[in-house]
C-alpha positions as CSV (number, residue, x, y, z in Angstrom):
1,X,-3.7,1.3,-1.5
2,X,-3.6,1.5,2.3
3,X,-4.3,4.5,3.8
4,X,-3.6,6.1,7.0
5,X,-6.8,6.9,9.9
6,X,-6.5,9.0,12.8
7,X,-2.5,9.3,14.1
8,X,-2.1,7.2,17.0
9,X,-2.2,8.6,20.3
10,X,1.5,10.6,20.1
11,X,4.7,9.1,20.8
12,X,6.3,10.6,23.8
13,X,8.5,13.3,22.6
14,X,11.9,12.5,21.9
15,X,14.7,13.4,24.0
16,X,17.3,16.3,22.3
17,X,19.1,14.5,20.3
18,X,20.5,15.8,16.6
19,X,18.7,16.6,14.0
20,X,18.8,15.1,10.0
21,X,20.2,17.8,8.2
22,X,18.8,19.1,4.6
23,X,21.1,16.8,1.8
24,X,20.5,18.3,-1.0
25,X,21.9,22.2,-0.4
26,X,22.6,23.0,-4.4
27,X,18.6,21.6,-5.1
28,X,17.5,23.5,-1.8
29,X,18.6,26.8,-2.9
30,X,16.7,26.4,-5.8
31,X,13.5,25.7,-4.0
32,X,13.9,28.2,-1.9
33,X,14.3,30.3,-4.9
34,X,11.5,29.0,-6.4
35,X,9.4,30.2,-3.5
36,X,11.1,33.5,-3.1
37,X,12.5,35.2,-6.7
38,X,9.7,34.8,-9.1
39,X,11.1,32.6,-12.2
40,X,13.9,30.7,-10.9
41,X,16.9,29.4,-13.1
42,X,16.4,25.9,-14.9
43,X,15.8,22.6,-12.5
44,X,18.7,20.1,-12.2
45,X,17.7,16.7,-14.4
46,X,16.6,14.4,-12.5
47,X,18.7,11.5,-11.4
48,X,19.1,8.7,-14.4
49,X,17.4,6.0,-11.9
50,X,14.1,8.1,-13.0
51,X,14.5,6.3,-16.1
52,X,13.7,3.2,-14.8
53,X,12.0,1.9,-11.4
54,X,12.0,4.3,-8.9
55,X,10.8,5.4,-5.1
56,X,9.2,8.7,-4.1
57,X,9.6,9.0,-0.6
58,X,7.4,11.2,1.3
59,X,9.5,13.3,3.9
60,X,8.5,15.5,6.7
61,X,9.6,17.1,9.7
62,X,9.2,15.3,12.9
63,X,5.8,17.0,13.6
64,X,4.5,17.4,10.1
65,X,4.0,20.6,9.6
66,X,6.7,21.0,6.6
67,X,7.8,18.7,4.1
68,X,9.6,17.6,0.7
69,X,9.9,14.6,-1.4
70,X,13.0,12.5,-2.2
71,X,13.5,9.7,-4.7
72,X,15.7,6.8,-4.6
73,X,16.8,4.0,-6.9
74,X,15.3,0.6,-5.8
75,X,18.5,-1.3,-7.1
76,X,21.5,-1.8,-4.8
77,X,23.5,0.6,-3.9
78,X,20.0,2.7,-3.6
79,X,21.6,5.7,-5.2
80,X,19.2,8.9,-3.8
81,X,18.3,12.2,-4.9
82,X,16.8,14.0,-1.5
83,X,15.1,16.9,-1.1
84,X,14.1,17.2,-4.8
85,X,10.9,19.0,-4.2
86,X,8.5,20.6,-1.9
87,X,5.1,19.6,-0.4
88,X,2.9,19.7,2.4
89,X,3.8,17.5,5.6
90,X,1.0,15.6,5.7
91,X,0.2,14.6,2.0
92,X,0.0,11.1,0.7
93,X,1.2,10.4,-2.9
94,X,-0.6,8.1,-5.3
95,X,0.6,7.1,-8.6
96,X,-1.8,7.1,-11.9
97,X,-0.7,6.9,-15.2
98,X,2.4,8.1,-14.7
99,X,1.7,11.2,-12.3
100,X,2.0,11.4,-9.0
101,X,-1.3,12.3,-7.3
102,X,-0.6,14.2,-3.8
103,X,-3.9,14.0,-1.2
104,X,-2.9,16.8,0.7
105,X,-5.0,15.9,4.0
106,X,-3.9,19.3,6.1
107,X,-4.9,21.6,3.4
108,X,-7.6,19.5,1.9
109,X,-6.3,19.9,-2.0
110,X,-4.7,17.1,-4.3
111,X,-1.8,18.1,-6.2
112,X,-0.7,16.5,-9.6
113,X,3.3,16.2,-10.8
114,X,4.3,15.1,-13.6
115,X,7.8,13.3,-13.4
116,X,8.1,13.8,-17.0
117,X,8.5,17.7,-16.5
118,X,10.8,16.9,-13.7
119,X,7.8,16.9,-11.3
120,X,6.7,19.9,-12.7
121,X,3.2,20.8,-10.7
122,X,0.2,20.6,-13.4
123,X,-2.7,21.3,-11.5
124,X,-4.4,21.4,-8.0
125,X,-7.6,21.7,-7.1
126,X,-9.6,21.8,-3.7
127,X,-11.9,18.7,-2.5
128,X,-13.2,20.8,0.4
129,X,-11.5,22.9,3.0
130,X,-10.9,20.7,5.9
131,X,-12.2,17.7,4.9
132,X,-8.7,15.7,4.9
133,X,-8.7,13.3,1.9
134,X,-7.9,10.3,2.8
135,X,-7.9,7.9,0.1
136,X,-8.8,8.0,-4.1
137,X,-9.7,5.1,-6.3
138,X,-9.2,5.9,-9.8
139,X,-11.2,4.3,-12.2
140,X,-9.9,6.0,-15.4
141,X,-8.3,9.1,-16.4
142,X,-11.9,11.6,-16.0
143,X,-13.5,9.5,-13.2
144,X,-12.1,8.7,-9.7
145,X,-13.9,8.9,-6.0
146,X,-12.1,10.6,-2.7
147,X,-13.1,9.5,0.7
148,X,-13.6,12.9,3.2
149,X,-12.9,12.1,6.3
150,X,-13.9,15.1,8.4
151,X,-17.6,14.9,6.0
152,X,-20.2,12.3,5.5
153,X,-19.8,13.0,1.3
154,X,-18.1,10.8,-0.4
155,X,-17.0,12.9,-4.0
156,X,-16.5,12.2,-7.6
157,X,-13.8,14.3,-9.4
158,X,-12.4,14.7,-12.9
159,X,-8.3,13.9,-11.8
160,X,-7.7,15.9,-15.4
161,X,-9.1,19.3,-14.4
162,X,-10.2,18.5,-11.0
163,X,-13.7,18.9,-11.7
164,X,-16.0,17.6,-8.7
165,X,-18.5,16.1,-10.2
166,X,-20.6,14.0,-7.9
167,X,-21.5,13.6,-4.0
168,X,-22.9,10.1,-2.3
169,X,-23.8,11.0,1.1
170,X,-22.8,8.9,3.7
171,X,-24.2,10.0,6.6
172,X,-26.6,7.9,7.1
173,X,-24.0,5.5,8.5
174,X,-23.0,8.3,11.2
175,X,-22.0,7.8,14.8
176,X,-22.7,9.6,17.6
177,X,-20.4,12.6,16.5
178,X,-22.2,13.0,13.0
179,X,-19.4,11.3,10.8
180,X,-18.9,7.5,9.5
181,X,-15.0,8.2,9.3
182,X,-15.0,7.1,5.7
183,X,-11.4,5.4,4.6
184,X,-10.0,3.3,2.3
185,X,-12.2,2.4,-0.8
186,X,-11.8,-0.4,-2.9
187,X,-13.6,-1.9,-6.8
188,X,-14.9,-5.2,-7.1
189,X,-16.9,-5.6,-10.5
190,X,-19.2,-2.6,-11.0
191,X,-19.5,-1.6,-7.0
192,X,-17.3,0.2,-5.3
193,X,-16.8,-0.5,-1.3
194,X,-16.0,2.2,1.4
195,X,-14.4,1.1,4.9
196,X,-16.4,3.1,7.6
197,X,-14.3,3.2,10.9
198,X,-17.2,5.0,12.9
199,X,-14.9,6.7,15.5
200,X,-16.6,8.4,18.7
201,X,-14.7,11.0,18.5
202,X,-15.8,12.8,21.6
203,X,-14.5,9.5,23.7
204,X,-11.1,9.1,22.6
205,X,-11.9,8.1,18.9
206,X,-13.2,4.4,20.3
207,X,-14.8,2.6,17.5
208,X,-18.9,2.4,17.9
209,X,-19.4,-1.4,16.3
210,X,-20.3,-2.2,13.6
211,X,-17.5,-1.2,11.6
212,X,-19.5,-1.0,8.0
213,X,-18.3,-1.0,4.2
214,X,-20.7,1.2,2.2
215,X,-21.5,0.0,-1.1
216,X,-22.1,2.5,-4.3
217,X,-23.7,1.2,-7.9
218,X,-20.9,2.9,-10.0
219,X,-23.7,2.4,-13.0
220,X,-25.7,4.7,-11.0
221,X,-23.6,6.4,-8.6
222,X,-26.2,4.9,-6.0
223,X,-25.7,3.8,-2.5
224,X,-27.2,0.6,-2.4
225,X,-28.8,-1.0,0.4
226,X,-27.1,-4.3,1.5
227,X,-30.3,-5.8,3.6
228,X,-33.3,-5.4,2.1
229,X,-35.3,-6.6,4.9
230,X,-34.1,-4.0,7.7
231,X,-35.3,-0.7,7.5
232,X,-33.0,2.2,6.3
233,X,-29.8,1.7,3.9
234,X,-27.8,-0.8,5.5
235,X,-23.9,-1.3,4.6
236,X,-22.1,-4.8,5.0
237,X,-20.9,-5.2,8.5
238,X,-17.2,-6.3,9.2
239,X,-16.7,-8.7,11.9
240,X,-13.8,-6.4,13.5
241,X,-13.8,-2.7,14.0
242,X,-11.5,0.5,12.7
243,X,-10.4,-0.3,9.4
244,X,-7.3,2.1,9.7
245,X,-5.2,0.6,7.0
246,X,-6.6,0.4,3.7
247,X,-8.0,-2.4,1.6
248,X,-5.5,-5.1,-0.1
249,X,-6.7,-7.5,-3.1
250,X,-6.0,-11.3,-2.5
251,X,-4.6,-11.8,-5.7
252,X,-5.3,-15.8,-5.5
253,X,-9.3,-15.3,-4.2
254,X,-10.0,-11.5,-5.1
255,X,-11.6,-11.1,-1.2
256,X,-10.5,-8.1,0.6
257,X,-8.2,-8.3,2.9
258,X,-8.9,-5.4,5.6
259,X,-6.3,-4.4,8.3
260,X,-8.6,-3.3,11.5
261,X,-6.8,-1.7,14.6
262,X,-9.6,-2.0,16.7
263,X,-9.1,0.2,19.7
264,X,-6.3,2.0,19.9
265,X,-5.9,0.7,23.8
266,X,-6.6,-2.8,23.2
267,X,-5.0,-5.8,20.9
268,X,-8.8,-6.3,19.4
269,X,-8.0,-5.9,15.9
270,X,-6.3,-7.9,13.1
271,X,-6.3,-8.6,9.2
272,X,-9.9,-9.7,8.2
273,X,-11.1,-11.7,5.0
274,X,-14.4,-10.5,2.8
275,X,-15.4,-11.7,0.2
276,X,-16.9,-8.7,-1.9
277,X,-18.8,-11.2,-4.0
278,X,-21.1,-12.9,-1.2
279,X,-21.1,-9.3,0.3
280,X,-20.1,-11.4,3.9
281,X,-17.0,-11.5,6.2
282,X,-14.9,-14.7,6.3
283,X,-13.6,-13.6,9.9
284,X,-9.9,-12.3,11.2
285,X,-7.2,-14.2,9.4
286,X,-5.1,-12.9,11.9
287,X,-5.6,-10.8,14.9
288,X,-3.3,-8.0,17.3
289,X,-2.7,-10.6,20.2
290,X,-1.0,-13.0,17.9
291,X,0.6,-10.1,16.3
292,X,1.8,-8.1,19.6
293,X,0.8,-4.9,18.9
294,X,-1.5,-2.4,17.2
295,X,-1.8,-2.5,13.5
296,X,-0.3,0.7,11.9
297,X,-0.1,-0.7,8.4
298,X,-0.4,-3.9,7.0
299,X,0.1,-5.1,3.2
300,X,1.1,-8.3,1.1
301,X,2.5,-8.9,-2.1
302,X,1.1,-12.5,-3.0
303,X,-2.0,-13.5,-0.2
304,X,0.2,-16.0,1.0
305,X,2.6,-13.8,3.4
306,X,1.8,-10.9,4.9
307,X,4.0,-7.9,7.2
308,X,2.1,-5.5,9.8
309,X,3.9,-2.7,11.5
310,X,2.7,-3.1,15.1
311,X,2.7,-0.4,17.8
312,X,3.5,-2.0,21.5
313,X,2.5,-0.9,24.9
314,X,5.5,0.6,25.1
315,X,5.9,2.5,21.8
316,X,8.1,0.0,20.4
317,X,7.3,-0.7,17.3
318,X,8.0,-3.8,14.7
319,X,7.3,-5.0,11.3
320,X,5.9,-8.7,11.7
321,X,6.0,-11.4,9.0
322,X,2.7,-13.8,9.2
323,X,1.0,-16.3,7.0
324,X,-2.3,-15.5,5.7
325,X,-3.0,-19.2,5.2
326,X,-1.8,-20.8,8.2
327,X,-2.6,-17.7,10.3
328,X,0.1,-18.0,11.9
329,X,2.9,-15.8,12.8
330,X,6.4,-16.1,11.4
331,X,8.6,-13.2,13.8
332,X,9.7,-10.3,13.8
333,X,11.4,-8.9,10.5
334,X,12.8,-5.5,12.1
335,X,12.5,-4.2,15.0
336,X,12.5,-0.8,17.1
337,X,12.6,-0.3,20.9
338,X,11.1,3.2,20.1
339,X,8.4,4.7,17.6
340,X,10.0,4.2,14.6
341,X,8.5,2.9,10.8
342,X,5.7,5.2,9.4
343,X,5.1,3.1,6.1
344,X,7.0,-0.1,3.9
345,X,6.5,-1.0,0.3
346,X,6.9,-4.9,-0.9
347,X,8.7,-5.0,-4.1
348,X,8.7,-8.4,-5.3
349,X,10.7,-8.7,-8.4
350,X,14.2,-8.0,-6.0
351,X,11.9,-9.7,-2.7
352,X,12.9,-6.5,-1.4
353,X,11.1,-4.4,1.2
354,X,11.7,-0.5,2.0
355,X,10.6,0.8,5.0
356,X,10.2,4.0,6.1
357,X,12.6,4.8,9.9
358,X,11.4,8.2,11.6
359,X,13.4,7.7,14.8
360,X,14.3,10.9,15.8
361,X,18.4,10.8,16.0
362,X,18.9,8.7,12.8
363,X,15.7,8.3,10.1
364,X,15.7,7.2,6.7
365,X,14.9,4.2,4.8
366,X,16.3,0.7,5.9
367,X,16.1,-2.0,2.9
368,X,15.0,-5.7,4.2
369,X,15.3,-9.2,2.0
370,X,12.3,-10.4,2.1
371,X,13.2,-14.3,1.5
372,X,16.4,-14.6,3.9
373,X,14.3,-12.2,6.2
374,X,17.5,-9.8,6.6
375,X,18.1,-6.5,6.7
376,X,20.4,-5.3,3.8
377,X,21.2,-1.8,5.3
378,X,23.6,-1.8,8.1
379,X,22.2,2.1,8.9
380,X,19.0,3.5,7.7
381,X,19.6,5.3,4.5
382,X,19.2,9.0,5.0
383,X,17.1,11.0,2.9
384,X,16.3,14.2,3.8
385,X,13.6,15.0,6.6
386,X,11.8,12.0,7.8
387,X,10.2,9.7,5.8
388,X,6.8,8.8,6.2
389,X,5.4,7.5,2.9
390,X,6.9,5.3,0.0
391,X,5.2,4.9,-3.9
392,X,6.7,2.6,-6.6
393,X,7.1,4.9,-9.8
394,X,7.9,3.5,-13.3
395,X,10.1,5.6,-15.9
396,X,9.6,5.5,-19.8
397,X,12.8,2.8,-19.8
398,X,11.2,0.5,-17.5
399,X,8.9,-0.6,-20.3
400,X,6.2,2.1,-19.8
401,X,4.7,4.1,-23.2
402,X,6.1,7.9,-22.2
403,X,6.0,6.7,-18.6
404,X,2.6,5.7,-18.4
405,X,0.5,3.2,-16.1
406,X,2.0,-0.1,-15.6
407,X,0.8,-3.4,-16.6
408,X,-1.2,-5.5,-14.8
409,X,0.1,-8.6,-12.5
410,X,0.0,-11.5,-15.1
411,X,-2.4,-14.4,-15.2
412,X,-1.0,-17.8,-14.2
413,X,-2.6,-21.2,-15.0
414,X,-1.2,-24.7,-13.8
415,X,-1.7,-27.7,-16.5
416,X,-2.7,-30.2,-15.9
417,X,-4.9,-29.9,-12.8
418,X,-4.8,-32.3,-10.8
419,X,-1.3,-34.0,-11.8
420,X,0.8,-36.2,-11.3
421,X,3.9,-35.8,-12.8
422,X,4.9,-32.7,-14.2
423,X,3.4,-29.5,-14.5
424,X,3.1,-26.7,-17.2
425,X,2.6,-23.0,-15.7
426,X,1.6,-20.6,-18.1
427,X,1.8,-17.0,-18.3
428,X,2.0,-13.7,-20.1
429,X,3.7,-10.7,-19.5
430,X,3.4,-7.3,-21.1
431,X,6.1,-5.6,-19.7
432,X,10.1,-7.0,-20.5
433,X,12.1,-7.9,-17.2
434,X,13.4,-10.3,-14.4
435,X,11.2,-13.1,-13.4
436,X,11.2,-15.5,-10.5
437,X,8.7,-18.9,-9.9
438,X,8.7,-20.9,-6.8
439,X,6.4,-23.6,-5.6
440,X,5.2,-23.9,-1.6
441,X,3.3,-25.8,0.5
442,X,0.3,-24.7,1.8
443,X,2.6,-23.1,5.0
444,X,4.1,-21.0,2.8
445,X,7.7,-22.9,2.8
446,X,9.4,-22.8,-0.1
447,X,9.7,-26.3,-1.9
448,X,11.5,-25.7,-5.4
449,X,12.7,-22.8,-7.1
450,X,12.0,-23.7,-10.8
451,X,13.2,-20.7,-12.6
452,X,14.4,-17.2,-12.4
453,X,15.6,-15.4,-15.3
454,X,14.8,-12.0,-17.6
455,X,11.7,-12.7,-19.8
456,X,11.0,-10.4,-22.5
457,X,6.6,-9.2,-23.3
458,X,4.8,-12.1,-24.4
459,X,3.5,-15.9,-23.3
460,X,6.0,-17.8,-21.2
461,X,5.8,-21.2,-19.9
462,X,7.9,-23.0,-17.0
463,X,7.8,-26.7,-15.9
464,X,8.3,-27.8,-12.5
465,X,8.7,-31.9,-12.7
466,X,7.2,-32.5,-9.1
467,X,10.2,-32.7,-7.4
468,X,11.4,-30.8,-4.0
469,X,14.7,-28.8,-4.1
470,X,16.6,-31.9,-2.6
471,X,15.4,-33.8,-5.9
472,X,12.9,-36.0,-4.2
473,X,9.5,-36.3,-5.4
474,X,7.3,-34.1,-3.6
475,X,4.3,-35.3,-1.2
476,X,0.9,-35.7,-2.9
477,X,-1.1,-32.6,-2.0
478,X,-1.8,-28.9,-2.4
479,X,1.4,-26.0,-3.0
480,X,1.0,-22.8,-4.8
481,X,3.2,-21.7,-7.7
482,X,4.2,-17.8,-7.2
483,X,5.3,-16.0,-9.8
484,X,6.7,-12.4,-9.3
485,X,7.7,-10.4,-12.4
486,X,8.0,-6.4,-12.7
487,X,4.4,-6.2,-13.0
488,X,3.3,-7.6,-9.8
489,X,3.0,-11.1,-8.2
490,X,0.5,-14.1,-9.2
491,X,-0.2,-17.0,-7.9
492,X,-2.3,-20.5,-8.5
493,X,-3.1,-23.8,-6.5
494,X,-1.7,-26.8,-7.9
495,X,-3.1,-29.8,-6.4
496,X,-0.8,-32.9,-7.2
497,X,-1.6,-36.6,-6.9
498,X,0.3,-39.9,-5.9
């Protein structure tokens, strides 16, 4: 998951201007009377919504020194329950399992709730005073790594009784300032890869080139060397600097796909291909000029579209549509005149996407649709404090064993390959709910819409008989089919003849 670096230089503060109010006052009073009396009367239930697919939303004051966390139904009208629990103002929730893991990067700690006991705290345990967390990669329910990044260590833990129970050094891979800025991290078969932003800190956080991935043997917990023939352990360079914003799987090609801001006082960054395999960079699908800003925080649902927040000259701020295979950009989805959207999260089954509004007079969550690129909120939503992080949870109704980990995104196969008339697309799901299948060029544009309809767990098949949405055959060629469902997004190349 992507994963904040370094704030941004800081927005001019804002002019006075009203403040978001607490929403909640009835569930407030009980916090504070968790905090203050010892053992507090019982917690309200949560909201029904909890049952099924959910949002945790991250809140915070405007400097994030105090926060809370609020959830929020992801169906229309977006019914919300805010303020429904405390945490720290700078701590980023993950989801595993069906707990929600909080890196707390101020305090240096990650929390554990468990939605089941109605976010009851299990544990927390320390990863190192002051060496703010910054991303964790779980790779089952005992094992799973933390980047440090204010250390060179890299850390195994035990998530169930926070156990640290291995170090990689890093440090090799240093700057100037004695620390590699360790990041996002990110599996590919049995290695797993570390963005290194190398930051010179003591020059206004520049990047030093190369920007590196480090690369660990998870057989052996080893750092490997990527280049034999140089002296010293060598990582994998990347062909842009300042990886700021996490690691994001291609789900067609399985290469990383690596937002890089570059420096923060240039448009020298962009989205960049590797491919873990080959251990090589493809180059910058995308970069900040065509963009028009700073990349904050990038993500895509499908490898075929992708949306950036990007930070202007001028503070302004906008979340930008762009096609990862025509590297080209679409426009503008929202926009801001001022500092405004923190974080979004793509969910693909509605082709919704929630977005995270901090603007200091009215924040809260605006709701976007994705395919007639609209926004669906007329205000942003208000939710408490100001949101700053979102994370899709999954309740024991929405097809989940006692609200455990999802399935994975389903596997789709086109038969036959090549055709010329019509085509079979196979899949199977293991989790019950709506579906959608489309077929695009290789621009992205939507050609047909075969299907959308409510699939129960199993193997599914859908035909598209060659033919455009006006009923016309369509051009011989390449398209993708994409297939959303409510456990992710797939896609596969379909290459059809004359």
């Amino acid at each position: 998951m992507p994963t904040p670096s370094p704030p941004l230089p800081s927005p001019p503060a804002p002019a006075a201007a009203s403040r978001p109010a607490l929403r909640s006052p009835l569930r407030f009073a009980w916090l504070c009377g968790l905090l203050l009396a010892g053992a507090p009367p019982a917690a309200p239930d949560p909201p029904p919504f909890c049952d099924e697919i959910y949002l945790f939303i991250a809140t915070s004051e405007y400097q994030p020194t105090a926060g809370a966390f609020s959830l929020m139904d992801v169906q229309p009208p977006w019914s919300h329950a805010d303020n429904y629990g405390i945490l720290s103002g700078d701590a980023i929730p993950y989801g595993y399992r069906g707990f929600v893991y909080l890196l707390d990067r101020a305090q240096g700690r990650i929390q554990v709730l468990d939605p089941r006991q109605d976010f009851a705290l299990l544990r927390q345990f320390s990863v190192g005073a002051a060496s703010n967390p910054h991303d964790i990669c779980f790779l089952s329910e005992e094992r799973a790594f933390v980047t440090r990044y204010d250390s060179t260590e890299l850390w195994e833990i035990d998530p169930s009784t926070g156990a640290h129970t291995g170090t990689i050094d890093l440090a090799i891979f240093a700057d100037a300032d004695g620390l590699p800025e360790m990041n996002a991290l990110a599996v590919h078969g049995n290695r797993l890869f570390v963005t290194l932003q190398r930051l010179d800190r003591d020059y206004g956080w520049v990047p030093v080139p190369p920007s590196l991935l480090a690369v660990v043997d998870l057989d052996t917990n080893t750092l490997l060397d990527m280049d034999p023939d140089t002296p010293g352990v060598q990582g994998l360079p990347l062909a842009g600097t300042n990886p700021n914003s996490g690691i994001v799987v291609d789900p067609r090609t399985g290469h990383f796909l690596i937002g890089q801001a570059g420096s923060y006082y240039a448009l020298d960054g962009g989205v960049e291909r590797f491919d873990p395999a080959a251990g090589q960079s493809l180059g910058l699908v995308i970069d900040e000029g065509a963009l028009g800003g700073n990349i904050d925080h990038w993500s895509t649902a499908d490898g075929l579209t992708g949306y950036a927040i990007v930070l202007g000259a001028s503070w302004q701020t906008a979340i930008v549509e762009f096609d990862l295979v025509a590297s080209t950009v679409t426009g503008p989805l929202i926009a801001s005149p001022v500092w405004a959207f923190s974080h979004f999260l793509i969910d693909p089954p509605r082709n919704q996407m929630f977005v995270c509004d901090r603007t200091y007079a009215n924040p809260g969550v605006r709701v976007c649709d994705l395919v007639g690129r609209v926004e669906l909120t007329t205000t942003p939503i208000r939710v408490g404090l100001y949101p700053y992080w979102l994370l899709e949870m999954r309740g024991p109704a929405a097809g989940l064993p006692d609200g455990g980990a999802s399935g994975a995104p389903p596997a789709l196969r086109a038969l036959p390959q090549p055709a010329a008339g019509e085509v079979s697309l196979r899949f199977r799901t293991g989790l019950p709910g709506a579906a959608t299948l489309e077929i695009l060029d290789v621009a992205g544009r939507r050609v047909a819409a075969p299907g959308a309809r409510a699939l129960g767990a199993g193997a599914h098949e859908w035909l598209w008989d060659g033919r455009a949405a006006d009923g016309r055959p369509a051009p011989a060629g390449a398209y993708w089919a994409r297939l959303r469902t409510v456990e992710g997004t797939a896609a596969t190349r379909i290459c059809r003849l004359p």
